[in-house]
KETOR-705584 format. One record per atom (N, C-alpha, C): x, y, z. Coordinates in steps of 0.02 Angstrom, whole numbers, padded with zeros to 5 digits, always signed. Layout:
! KETOR-705584
XYZ;...
! end
This chain:
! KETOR-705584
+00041-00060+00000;+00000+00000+00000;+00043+00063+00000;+00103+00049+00022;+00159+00121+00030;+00182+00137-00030;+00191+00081-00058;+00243+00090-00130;+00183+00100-00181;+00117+00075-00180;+00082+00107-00227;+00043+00175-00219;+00067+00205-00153;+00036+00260-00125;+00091+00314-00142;+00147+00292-00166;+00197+00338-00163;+00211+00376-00236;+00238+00432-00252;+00244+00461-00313;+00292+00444-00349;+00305+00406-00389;+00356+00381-00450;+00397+00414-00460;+00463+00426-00487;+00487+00472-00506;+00505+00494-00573;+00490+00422-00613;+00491+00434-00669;+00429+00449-00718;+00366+00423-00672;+00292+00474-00702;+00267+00533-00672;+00282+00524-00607;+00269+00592-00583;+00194+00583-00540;+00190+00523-00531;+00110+00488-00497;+00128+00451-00475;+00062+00416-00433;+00081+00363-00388;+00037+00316-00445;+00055+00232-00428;+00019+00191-00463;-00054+00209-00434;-00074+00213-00393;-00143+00191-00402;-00188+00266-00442;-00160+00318-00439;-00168+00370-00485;-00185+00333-00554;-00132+00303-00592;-00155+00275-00653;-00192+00231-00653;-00190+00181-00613;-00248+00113-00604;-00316+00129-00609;-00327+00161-00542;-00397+00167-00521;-00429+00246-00549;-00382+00274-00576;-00402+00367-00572;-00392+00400-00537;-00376+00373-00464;-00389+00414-00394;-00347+00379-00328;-00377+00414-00291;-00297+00401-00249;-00341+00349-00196;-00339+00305-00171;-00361+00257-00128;-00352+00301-00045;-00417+00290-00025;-00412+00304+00052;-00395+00275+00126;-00317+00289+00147;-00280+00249+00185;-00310+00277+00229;-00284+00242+00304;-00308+00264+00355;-00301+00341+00399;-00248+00376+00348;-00229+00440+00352;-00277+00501+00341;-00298+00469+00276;-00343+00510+00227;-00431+00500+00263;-00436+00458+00309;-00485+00444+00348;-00492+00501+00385;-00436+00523+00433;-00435+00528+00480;-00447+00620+00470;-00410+00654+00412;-00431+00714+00400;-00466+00728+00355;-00494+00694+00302;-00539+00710+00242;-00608+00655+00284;-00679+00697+00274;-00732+00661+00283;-00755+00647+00219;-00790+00572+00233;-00814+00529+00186;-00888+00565+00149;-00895+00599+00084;-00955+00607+00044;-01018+00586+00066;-01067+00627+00091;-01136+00616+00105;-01174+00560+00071;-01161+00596+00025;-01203+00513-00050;-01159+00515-00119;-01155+00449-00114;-01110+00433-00182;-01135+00457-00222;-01095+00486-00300;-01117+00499-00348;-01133+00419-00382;-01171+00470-00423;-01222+00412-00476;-01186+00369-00509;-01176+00318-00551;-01160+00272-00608;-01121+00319-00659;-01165+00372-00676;-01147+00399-00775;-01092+00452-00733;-01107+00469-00684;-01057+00543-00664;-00985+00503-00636;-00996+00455-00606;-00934+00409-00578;-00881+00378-00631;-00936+00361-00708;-00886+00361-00742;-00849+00419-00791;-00882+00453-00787;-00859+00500-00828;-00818+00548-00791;-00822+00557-00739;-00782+00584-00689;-00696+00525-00698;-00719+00463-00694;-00655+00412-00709;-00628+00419-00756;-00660+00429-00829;-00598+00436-00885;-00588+00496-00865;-00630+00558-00861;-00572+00645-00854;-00509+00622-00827;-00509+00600-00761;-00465+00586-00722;-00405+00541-00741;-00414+00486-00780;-00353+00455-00795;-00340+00490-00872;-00382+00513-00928;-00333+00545-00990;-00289+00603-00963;-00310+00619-00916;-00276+00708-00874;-00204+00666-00830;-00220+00611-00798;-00146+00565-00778;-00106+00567-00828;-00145+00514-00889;-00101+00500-00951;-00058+00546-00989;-00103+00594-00983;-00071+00653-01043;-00007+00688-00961;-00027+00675-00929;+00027+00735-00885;+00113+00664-00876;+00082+00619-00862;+00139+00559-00878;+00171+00550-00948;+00153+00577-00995;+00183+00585-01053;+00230+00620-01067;+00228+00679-01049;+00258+00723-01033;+00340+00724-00998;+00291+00715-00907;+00354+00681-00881;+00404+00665-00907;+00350+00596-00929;+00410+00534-00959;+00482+00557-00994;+00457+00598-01033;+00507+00621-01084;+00550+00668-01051;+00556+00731-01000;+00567+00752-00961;+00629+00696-00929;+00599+00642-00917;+00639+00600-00880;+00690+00551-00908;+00663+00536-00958;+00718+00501-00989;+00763+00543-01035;+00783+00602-01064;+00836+00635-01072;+00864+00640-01016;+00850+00681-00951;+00873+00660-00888;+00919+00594-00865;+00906+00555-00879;+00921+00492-00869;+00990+00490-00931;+00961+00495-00989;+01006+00470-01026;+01081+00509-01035;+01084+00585-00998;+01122+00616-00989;+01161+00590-00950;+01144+00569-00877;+01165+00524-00821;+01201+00491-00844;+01164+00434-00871;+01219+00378-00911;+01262+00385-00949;+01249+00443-01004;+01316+00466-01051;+01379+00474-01004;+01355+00505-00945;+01417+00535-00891;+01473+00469-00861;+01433+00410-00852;+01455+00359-00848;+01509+00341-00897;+01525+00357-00973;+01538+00299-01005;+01618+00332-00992;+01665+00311-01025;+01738+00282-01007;+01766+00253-01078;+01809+00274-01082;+01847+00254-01134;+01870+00298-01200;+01931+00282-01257;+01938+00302-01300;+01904+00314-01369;+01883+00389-01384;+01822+00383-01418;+01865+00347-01494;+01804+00340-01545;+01822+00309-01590;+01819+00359-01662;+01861+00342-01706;+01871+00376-01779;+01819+00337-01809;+01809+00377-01877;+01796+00352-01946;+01830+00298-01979;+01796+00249-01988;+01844+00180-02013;+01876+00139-01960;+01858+00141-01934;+01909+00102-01870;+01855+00026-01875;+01878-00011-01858;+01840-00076-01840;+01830-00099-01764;+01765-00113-01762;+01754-00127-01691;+01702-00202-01691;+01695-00208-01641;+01672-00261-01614;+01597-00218-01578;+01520-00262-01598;+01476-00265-01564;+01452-00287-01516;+01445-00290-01462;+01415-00307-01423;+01348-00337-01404;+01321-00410-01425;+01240-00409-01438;+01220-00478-01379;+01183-00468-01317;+01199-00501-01283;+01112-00554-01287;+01127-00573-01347;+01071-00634-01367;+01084-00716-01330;+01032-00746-01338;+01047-00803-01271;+00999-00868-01301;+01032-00902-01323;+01013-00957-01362;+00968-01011-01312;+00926-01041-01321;+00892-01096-01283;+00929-01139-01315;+00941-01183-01243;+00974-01255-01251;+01043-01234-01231;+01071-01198-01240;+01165-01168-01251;+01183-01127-01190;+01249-01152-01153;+01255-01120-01098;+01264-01040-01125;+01247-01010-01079;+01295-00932-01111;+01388-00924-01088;+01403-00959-01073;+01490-00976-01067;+01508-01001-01101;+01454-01009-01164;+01498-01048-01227;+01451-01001-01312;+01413-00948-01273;+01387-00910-01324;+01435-00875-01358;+01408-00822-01409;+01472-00767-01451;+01419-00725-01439;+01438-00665-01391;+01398-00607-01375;+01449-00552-01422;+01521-00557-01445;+01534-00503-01474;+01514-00527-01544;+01500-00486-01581;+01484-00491-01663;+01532-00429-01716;+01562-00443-01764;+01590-00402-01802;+01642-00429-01862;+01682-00404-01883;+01682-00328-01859;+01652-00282-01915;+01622-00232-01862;+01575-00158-01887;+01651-00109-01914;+01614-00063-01946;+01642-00005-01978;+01618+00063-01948;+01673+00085-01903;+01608+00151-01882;+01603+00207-01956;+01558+00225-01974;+01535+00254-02038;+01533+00334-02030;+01516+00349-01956;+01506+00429-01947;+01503+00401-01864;+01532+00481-01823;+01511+00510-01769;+01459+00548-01758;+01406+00524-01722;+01348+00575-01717;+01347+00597-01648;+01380+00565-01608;+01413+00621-01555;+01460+00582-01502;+01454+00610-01448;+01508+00578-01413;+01491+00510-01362;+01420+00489-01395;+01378+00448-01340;+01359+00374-01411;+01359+00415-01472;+01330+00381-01514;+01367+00382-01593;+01380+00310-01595;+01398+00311-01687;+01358+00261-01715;+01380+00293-01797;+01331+00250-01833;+01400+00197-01881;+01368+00136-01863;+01404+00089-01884;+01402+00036-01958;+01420-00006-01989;+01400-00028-02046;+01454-00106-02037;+01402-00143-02020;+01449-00220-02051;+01488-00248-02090;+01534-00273-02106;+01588-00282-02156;+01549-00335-02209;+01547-00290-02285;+01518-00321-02327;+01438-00327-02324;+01398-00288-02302;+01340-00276-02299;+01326-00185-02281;+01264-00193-02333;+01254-00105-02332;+01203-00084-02281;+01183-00124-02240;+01121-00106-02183;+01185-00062-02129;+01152-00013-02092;+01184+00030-02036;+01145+00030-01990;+01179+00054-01961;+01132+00053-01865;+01167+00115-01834;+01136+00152-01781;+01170+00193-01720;+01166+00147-01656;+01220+00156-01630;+01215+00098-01563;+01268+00147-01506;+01280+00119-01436;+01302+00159-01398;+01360+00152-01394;+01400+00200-01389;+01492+00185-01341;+01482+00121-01318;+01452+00120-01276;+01480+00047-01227;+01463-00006-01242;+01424-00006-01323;+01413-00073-01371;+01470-00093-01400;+01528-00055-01404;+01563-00065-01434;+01633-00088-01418;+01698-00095-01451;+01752-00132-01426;+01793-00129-01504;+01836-00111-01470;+01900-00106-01541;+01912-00183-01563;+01920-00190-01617;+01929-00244-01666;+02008-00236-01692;+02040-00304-01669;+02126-00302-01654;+02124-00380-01719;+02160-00336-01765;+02173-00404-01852;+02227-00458-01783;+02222-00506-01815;+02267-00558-01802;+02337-00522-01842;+02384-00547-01805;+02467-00546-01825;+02478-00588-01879;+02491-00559-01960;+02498-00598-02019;+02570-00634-02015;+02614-00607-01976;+02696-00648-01975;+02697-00688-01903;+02620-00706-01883;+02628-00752-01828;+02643-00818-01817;+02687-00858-01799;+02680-00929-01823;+02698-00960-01735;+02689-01012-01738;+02692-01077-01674;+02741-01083-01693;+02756-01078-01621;+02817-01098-01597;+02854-01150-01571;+02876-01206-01590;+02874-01270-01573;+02910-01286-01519;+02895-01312-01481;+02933-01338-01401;+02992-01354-01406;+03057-01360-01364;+03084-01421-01393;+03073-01477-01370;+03117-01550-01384;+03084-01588-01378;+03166-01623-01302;+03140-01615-01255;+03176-01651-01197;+03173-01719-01173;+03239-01732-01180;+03244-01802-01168;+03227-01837-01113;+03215-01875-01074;+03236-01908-01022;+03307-01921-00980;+03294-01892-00916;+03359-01900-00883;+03371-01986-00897;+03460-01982-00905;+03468-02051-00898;+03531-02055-00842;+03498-02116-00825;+03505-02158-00754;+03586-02165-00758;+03607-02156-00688;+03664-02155-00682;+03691-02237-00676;+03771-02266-00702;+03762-02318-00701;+03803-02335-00635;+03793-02417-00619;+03838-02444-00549;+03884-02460-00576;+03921-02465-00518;+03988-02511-00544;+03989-02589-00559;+03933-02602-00576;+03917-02673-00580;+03907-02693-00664;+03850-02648-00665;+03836-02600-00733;+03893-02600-00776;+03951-02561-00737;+03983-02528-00778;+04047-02593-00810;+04057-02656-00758;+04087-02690-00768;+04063-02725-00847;+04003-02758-00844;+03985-02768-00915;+03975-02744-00952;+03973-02688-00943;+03980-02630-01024;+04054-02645-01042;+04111-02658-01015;+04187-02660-01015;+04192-02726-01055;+04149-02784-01006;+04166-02848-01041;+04119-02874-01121;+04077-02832-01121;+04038-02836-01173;+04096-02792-01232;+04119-02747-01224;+04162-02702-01269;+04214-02737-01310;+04258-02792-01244;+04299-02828-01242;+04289-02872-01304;+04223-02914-01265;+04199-02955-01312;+04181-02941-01390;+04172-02881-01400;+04153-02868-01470;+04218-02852-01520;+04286-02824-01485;+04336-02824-01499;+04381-02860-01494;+04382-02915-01470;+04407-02978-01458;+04388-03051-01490;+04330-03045-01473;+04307-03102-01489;+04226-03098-01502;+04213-03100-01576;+04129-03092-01578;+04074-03125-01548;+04104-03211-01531;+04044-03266-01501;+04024-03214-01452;+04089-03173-01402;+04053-03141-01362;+03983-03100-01323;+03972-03075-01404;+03896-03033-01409;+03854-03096-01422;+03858-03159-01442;+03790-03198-01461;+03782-03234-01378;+03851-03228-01342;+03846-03257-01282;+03806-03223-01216;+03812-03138-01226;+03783-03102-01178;+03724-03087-01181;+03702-03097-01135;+03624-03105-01108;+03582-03031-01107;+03521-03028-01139;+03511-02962-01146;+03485-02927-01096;+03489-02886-01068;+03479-02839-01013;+03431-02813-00998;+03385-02838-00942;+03322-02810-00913;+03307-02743-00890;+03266-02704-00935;+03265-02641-00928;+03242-02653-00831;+03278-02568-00807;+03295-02555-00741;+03200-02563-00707;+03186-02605-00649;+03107-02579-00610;+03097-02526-00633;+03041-02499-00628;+03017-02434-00572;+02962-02432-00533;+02974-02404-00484;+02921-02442-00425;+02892-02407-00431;+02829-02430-00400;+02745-02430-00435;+02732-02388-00393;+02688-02368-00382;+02647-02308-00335;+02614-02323-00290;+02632-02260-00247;+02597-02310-00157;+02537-02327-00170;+02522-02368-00126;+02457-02418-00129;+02411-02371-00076;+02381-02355-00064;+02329-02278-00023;+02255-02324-00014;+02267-02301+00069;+02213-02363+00089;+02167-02299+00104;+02105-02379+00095;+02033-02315+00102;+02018-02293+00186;+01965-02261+00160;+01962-02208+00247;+01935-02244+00292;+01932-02226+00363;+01923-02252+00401;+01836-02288+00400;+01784-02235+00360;+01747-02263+00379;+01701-02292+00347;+01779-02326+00278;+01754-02369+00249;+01773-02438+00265;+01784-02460+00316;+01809-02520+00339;+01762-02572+00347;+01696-02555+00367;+01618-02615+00358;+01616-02623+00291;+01648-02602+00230;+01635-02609+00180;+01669-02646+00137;+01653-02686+00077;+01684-02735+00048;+01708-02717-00020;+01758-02691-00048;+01767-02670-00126;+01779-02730-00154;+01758-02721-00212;+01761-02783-00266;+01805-02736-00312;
! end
């Protein structure tokens, strides 16, 4: 009852002004305005109702407009950033929202636009690349449009080896007698036994929690 009793600020009325025609009687309006001897009639009640709300309507019209230059001044004051030239390429901003499709995987920027003219410092008029339709849209629709690097190329990793394992002196003895053998005497190499690549031990075994112990894993 407060918030529809209260005056708007952007019509300049309270809701029930526009609703009903008239202002509803709280317990305020009781207490210093007395209640009408005898209601008016049917034909006078309504016609008394439209005067009353075209005289709202037309004075909220007004307002309105009043209020939203107001407003839109406000917001101009807000915006931030480097204004933009003639020809420059930018990026749109269009924040459409597909059913079915997360929006973390939508394309809200669209472009790139051509700004075509400055029509002021709040507003340009733009033109799509390769299409003759134009639009005016706001500063903060917009976003500079950066070409990809034509002498860019990947850069390839290099490619790192594996540390290798230091040897024992055990190791190192048959690398000697194997050498021997190949310079000495060839049966040698058909005689030596080929060499079992080194373990590597497996990964700790990680027991389950405590209060899975009533429980049976398969």
């Amino acid at each position: 009852m407060a918030i529809r009793s209260s005056v708007q600020e952007t019509t300049g009325m309270t809701p029930n002004k526009l609703m009903f025609g008239r202002e509803i009687n709280i317990p305020l309006t009781l207490l210093h305005e007395p209640l009408p001897s005898s209601p008016p009639s049917h034909i006078e009640y309504i016609g008394k109702l439209q005067d009353n709300i075209n005289k709202a309507y037309d004075i909220v019209r007004g307002h309105m407009k009043t209020q939203q230059k107001r407003q839109k001044v406000n917001y101009d004051l807000k915006q931030s950033g480097k204004p933009y030239k003639e020809n420059d390429l930018v990026w749109l901003f269009t924040p459409r929202k597909k059913k079915g499709l997360s929006p973390k995987l939508q394309k809200f920027w669209v472009g790139p636009y051509r700004i075509v003219k400055k029509l002021s410092d709040a507003n340009y008029m733009i033109q799509l690349e390769g299409s003759l339709a134009k639009r005016i849209v706001h500063f903060n629709r917009l976003k500079i449009y950066v070409t990809p690097h034509p002498d860019r190329t990947l850069v390839k990793k290099p490619i790192i080896s594996p540390p290798q394992r230091p040897l024992s002196l055990d190791e190192g003895s048959e690398t000697e007698d194997m050498s021997n053998d190949e310079s000495g005497n060839e049966e040698g190499v058909f005689d030596q036994q080929p060499q079992t690549p080194p373990s590597i031990p497996g990964r700790r075994r990680r027991l389950p929690p405590r209060r899975f112990r009533d429980y049976v894993f398969y």
